[in-house]
TIVO-2410 file (N, C-alpha, C; in nm, 3 decimals):
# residues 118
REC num residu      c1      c2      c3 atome chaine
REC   1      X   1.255  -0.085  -1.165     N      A
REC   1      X   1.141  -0.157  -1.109    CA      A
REC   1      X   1.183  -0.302  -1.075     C      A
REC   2      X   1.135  -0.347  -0.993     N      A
REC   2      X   1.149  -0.501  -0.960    CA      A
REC   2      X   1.107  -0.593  -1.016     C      A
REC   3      X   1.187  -0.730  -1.029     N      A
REC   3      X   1.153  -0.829  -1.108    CA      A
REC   3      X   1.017  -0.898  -1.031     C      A
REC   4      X   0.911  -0.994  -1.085     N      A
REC   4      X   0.843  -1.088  -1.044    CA      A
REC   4      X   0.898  -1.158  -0.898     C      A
REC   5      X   1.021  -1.193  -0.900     N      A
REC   5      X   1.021  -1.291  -0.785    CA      A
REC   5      X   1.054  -1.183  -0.682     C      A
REC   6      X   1.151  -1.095  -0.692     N      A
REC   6      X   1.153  -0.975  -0.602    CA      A
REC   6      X   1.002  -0.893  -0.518     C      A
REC   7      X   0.937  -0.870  -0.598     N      A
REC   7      X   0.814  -0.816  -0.629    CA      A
REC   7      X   0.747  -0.909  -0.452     C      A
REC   8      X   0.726  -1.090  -0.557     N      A
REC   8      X   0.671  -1.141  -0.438    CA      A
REC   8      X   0.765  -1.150  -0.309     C      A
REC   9      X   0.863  -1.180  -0.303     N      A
REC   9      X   0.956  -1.222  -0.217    CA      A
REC   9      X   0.887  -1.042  -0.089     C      A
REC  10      X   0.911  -0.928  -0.135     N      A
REC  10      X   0.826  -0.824  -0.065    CA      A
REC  10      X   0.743  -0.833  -0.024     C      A
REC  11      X   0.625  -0.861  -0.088     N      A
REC  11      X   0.506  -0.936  -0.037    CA      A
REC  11      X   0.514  -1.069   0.089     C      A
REC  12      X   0.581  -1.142   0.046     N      A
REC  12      X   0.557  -1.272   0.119    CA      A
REC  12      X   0.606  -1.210   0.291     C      A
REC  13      X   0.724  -1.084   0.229     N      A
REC  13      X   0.797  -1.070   0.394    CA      A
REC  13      X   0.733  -0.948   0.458     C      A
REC  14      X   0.587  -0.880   0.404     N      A
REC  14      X   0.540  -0.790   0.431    CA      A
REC  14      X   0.431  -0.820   0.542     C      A
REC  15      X   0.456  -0.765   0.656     N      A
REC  15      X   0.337  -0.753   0.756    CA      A
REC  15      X   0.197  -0.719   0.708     C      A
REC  16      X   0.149  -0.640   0.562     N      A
REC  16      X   0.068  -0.614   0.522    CA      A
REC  16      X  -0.046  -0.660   0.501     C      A
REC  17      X   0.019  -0.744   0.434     N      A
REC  17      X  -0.074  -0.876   0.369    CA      A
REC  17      X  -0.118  -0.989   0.471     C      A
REC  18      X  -0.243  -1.027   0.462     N      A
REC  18      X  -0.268  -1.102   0.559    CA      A
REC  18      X  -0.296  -1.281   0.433     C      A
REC  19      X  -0.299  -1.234   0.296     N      A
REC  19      X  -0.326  -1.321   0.193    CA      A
REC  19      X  -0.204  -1.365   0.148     C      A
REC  20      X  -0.103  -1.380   0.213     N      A
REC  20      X   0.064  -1.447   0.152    CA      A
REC  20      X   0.147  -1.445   0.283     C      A
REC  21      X   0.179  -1.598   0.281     N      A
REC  21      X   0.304  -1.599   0.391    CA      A
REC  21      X   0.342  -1.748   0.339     C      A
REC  22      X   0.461  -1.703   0.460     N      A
REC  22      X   0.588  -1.821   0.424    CA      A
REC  22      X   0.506  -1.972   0.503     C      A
REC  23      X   0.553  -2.058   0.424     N      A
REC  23      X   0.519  -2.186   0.516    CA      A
REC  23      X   0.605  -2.183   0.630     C      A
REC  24      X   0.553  -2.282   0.696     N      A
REC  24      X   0.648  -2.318   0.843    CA      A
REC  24      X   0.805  -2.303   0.846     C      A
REC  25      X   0.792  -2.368   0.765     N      A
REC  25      X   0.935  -2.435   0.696    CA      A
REC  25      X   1.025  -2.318   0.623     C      A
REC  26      X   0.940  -2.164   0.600     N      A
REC  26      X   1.008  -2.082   0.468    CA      A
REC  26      X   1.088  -2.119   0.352     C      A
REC  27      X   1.012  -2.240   0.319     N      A
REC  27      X   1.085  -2.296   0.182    CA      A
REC  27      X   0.927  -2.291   0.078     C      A
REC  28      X   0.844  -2.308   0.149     N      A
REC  28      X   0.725  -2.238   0.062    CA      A
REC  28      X   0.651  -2.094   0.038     C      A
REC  29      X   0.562  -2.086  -0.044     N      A
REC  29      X   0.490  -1.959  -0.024    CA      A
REC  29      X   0.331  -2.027  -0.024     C      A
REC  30      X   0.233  -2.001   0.033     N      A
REC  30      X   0.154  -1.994   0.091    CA      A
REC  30      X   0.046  -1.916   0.086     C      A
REC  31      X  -0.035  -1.909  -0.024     N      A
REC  31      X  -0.133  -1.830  -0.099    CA      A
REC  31      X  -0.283  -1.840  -0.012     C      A
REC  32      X  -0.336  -1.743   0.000     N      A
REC  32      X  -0.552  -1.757   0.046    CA      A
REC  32      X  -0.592  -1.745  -0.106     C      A
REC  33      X  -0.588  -1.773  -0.184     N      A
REC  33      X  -0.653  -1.708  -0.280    CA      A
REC  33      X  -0.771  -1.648  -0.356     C      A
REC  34      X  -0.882  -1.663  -0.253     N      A
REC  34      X  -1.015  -1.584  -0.217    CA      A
REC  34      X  -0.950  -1.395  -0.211     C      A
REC  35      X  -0.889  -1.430  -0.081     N      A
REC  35      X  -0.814  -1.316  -0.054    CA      A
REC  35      X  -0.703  -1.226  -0.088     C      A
REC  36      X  -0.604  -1.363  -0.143     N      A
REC  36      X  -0.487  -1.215  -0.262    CA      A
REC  36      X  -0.571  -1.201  -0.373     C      A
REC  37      X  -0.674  -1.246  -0.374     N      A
REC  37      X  -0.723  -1.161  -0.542    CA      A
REC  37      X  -0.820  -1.071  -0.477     C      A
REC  38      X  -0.845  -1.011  -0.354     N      A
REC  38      X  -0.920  -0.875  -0.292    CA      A
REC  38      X  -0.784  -0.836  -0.247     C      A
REC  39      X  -0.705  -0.873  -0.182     N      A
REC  39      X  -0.582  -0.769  -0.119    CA      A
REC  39      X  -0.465  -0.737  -0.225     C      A
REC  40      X  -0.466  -0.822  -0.325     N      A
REC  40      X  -0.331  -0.782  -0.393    CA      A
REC  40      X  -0.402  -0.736  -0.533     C      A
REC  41      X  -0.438  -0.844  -0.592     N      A
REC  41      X  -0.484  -0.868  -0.717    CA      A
REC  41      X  -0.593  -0.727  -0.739     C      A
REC  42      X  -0.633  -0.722  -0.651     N      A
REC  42      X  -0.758  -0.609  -0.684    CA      A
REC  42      X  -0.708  -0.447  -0.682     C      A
REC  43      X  -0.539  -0.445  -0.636     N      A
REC  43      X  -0.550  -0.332  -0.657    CA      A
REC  43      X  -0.514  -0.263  -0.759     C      A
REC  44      X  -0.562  -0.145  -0.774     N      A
REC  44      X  -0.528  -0.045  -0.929    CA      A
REC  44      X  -0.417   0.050  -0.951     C      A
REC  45      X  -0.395   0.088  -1.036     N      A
REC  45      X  -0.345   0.268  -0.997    CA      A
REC  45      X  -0.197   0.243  -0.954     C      A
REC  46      X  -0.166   0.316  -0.894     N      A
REC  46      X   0.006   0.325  -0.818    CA      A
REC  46      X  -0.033   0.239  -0.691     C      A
REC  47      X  -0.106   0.154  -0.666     N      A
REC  47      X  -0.121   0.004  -0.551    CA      A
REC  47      X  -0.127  -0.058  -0.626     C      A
REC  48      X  -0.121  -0.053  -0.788     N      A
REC  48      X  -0.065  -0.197  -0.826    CA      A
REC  48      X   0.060  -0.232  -0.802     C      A
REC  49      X   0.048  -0.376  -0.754     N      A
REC  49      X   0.164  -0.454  -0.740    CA      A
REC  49      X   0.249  -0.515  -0.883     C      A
REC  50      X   0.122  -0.666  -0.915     N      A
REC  50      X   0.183  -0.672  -1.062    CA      A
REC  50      X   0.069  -0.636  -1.147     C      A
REC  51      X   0.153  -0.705  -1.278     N      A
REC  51      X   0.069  -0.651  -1.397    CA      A
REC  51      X  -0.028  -0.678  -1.413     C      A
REC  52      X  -0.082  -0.810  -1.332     N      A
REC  52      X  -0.223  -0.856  -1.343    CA      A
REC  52      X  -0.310  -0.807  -1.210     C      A
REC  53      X  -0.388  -0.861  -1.293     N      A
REC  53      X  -0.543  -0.842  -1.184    CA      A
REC  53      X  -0.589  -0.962  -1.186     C      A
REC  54      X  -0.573  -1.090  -1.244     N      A
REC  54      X  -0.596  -1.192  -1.280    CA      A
REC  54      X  -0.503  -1.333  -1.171     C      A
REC  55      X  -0.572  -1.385  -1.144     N      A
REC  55      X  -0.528  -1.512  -1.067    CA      A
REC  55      X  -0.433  -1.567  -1.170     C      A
REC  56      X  -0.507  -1.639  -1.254     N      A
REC  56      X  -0.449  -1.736  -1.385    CA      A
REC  56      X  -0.360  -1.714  -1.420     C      A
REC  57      X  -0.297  -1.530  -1.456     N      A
REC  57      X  -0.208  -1.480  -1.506    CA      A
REC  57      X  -0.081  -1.485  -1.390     C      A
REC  58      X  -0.144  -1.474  -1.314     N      A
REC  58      X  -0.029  -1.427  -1.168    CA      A
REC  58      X   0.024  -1.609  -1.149     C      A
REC  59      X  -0.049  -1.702  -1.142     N      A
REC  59      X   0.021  -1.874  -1.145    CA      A
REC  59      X   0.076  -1.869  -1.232     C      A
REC  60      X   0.040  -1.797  -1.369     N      A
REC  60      X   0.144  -1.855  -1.486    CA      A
REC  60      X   0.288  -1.787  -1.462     C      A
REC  61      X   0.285  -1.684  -1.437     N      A
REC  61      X   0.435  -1.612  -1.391    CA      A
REC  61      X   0.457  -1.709  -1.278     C      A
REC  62      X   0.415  -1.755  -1.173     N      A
REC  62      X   0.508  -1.827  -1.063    CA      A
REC  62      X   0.562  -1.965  -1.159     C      A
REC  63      X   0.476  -2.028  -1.255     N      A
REC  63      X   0.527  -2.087  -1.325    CA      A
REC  63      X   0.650  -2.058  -1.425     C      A
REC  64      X   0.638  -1.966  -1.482     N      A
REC  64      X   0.712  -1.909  -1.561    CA      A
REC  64      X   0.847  -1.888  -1.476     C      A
REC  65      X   0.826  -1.856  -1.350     N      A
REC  65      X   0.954  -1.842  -1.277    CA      A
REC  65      X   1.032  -1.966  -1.199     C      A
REC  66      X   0.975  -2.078  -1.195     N      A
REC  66      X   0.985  -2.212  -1.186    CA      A
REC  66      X   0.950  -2.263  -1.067     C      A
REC  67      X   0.820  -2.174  -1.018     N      A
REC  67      X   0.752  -2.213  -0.874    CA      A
REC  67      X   0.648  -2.334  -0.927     C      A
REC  68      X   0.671  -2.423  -0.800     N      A
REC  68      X   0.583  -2.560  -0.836    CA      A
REC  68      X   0.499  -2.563  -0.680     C      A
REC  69      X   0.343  -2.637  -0.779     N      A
REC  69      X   0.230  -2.571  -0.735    CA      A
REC  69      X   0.269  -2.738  -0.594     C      A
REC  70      X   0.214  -2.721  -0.450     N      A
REC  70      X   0.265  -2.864  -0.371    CA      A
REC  70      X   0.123  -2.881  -0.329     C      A
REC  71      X   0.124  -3.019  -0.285     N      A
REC  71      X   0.009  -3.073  -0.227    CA      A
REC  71      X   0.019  -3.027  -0.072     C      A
REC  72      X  -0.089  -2.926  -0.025     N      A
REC  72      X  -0.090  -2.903   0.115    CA      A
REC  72      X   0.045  -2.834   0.156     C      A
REC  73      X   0.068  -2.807   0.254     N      A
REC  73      X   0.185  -2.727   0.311    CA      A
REC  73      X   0.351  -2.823   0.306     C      A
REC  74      X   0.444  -2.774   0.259     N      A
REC  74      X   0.596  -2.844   0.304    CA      A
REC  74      X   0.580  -2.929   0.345     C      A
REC  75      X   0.550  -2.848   0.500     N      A
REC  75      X   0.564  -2.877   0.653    CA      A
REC  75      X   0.436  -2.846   0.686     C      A
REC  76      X   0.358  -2.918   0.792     N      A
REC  76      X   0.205  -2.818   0.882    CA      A
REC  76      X   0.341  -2.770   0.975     C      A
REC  77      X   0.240  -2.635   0.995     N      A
REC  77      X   0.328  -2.554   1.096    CA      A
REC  77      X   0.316  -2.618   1.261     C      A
REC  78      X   0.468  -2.572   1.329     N      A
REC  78      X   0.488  -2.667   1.444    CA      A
REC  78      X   0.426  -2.646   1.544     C      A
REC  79      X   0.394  -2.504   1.554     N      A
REC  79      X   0.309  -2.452   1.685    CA      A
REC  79      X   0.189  -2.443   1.659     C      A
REC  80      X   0.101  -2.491   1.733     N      A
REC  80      X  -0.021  -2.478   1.770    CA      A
REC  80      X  -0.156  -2.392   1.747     C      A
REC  81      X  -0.090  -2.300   1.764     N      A
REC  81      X  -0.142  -2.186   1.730    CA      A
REC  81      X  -0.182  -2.155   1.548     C      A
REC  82      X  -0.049  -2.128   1.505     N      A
REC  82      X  -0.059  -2.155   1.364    CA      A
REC  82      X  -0.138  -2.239   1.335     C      A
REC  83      X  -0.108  -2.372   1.347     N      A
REC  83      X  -0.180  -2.519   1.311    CA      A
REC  83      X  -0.327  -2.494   1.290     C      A
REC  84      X  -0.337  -2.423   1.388     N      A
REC  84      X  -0.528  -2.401   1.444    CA      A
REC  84      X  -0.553  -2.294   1.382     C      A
REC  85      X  -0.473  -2.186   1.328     N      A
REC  85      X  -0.500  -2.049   1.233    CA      A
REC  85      X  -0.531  -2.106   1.080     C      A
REC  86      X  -0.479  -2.209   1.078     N      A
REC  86      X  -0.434  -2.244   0.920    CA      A
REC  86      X  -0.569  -2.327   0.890     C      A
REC  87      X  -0.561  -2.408   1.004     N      A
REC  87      X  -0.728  -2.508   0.933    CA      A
REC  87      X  -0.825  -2.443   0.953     C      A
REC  88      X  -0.821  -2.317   1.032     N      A
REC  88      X  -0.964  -2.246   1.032    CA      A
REC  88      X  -0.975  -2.169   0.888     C      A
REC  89      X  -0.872  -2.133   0.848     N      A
REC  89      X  -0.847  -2.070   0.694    CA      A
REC  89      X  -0.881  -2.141   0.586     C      A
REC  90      X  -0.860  -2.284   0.652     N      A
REC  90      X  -0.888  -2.388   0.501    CA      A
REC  90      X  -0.999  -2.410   0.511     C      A
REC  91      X  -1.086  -2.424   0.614     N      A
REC  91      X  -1.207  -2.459   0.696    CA      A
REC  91      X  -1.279  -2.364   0.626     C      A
REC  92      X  -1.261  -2.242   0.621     N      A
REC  92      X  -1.339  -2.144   0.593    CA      A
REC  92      X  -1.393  -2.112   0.436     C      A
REC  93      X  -1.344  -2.224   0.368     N      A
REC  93      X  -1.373  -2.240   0.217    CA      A
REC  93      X  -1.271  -2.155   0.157     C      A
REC  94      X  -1.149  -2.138   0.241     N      A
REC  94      X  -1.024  -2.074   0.150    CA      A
REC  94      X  -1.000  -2.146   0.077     C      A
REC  95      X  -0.925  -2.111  -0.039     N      A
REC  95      X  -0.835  -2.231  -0.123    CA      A
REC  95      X  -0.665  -2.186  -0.092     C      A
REC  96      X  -0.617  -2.269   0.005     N      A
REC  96      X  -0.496  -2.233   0.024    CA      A
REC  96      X  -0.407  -2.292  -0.069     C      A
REC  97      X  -0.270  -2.213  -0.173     N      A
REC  97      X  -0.206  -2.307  -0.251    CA      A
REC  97      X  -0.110  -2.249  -0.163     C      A
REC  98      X   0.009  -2.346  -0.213     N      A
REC  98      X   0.104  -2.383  -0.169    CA      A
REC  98      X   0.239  -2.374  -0.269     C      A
REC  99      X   0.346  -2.276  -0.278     N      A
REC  99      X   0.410  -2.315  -0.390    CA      A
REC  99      X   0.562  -2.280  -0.382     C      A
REC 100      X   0.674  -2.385  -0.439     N      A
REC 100      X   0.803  -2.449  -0.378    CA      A
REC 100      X   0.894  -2.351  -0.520     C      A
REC 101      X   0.991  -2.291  -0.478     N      A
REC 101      X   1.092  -2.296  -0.598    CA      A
REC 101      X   1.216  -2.299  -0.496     C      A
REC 102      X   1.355  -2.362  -0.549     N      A
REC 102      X   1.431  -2.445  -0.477    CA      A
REC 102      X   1.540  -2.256  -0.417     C      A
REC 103      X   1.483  -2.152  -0.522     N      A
REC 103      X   1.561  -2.066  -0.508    CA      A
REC 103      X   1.477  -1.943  -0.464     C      A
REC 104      X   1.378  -1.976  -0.388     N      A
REC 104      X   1.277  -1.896  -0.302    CA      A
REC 104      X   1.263  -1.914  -0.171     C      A
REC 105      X   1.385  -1.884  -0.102     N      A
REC 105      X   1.329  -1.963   0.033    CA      A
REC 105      X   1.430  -1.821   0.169     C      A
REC 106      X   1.302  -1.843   0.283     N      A
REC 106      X   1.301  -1.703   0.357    CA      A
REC 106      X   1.453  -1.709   0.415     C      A
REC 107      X   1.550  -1.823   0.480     N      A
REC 107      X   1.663  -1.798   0.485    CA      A
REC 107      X   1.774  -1.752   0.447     C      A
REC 108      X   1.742  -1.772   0.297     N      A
REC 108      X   1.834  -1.744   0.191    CA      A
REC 108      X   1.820  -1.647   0.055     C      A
REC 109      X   1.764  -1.517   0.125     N      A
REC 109      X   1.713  -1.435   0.067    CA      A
REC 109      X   1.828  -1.432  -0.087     C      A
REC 110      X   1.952  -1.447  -0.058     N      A
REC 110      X   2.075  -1.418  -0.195    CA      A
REC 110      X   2.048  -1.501  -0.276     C      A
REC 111      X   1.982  -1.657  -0.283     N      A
REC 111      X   1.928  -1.767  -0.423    CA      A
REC 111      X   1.842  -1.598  -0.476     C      A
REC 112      X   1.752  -1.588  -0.444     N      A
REC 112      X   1.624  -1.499  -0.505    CA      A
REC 112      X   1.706  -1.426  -0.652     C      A
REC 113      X   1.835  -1.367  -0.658     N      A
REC 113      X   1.908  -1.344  -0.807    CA      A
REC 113      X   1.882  -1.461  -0.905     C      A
REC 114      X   1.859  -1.586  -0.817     N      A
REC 114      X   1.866  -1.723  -0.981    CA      A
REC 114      X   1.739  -1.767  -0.987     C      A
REC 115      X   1.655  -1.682  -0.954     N      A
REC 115      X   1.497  -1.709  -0.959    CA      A
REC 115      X   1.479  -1.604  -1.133     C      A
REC 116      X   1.489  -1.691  -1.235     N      A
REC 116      X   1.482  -1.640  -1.367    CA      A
REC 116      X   1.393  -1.718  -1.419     C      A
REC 117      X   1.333  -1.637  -1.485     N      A
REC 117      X   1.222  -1.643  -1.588    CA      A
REC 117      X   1.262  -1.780  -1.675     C      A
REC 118      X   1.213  -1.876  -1.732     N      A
REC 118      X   1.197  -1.967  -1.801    CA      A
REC 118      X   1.231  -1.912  -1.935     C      A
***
């Protein structure tokens, strides 16, 4: 079975999910969290992802894995489009977080091995 950061790192690069993506920049991850706790968090059974169902529990593992929570995005994204996708998301009473680990990032999928547990 896959570790925590593996787990998300799937998620983050999955067309699926419309509640997790990479920042502009792919040095962040980029949470709705209204919405990964109905698209991810909520599911049961063999669609569970992780062990929780719980928000609180699921930050403390990004913590636990040494993801740090950022103010607002990296980067705002460069195109336009995005830009205008993203504040309608925040606009919309999302709570978008935002969160950095130095060995999570979409270029460099091979750091993701030194993404260890605390």
């Amino acid at each position: 079975s896959l570790s925590f950061p593996q787990k998300l790192w799937k998620l983050v690069e999955s067309q699926q999910f419309r509640s997790i993506w990479w920042s502009e920049s792919g040095k962040c991850v980029a949470i709705d969290e209204q919405l990964f706790k109905e698209e991810v968090l909520g599911r049961a059974g063999p669609l569970q992802i992780f062990a929780t169902q719980n928000m609180k529990s699921f930050l403390r593992q990004l913590n636990l894995y040494g993801f740090t929570k950022m103010q607002g995005d990296c980067k705002r994204s460069a195109s336009l489009p995005e830009f205008l996708a993203e504040e309608a998301a925040a606009s919309a009473h999302s709570k978008i977080l935002y969160y950095y680990n130095i060995n999570f990032n979409r270029e460099h999928p091979h750091l993701l091995e030194k993404c260890k547990r605390k």
